[in-house]
N, C-alpha and C positions, 0 to 999 in steps of 0.2 A: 349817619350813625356809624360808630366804631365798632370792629367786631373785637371780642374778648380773644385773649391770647389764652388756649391753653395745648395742655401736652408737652409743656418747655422742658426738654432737656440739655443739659450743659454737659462736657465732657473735656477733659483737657488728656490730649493725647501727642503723640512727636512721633513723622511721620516724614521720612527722607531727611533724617534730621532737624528737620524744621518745628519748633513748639509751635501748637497749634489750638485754641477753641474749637471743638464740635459744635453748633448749636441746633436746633428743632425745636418747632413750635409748628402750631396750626393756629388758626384764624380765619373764622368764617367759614368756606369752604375748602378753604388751602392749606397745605401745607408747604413750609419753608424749611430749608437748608443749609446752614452757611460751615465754610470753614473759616476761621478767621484765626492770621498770625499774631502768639500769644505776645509778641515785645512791640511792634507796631501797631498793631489792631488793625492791618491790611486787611482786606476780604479777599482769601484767596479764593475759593468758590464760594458759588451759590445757588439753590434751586429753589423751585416753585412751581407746584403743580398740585392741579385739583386731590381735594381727597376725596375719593370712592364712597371710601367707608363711612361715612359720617351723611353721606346725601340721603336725603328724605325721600320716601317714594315716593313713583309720580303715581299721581289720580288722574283716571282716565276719565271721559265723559263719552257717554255714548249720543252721537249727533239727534240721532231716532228717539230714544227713548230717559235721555238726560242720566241714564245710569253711569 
């Protein structure tokens, strides 16, 4: 099953000279990063890491008493 894309921001910015795409998104439980050059469409960075915010609590079970 595919997770849905949301939270997409776009951003076009120039940085050490270089025009550049900002992008963000999340999915699933992650969130992504990228920069990418605006005339090539190189991916100069990129990240990926869990999001916090978005995690469901956990339900605890008590072993004794199944609470």
């Amino acid at each position: 099953m595919e997770a849905e894309v949301t939270g997409l921001r776009v951003e076009y910015d120039v940085e050490r000279g270089i025009r550049e795409w900002e992008v963000d998104f999340r999915s699933g439980d992650w969130e992504y990063d990228y920069e990418i050059h605006a005339e090539t469409g190189k991916i100069l960075e990129h990240h990926k890491e869990r999001d916090w915010q978005e995690e469901k609590p956990m339900k605890y079970v008590c072993d004794v008493c199944g609470w």
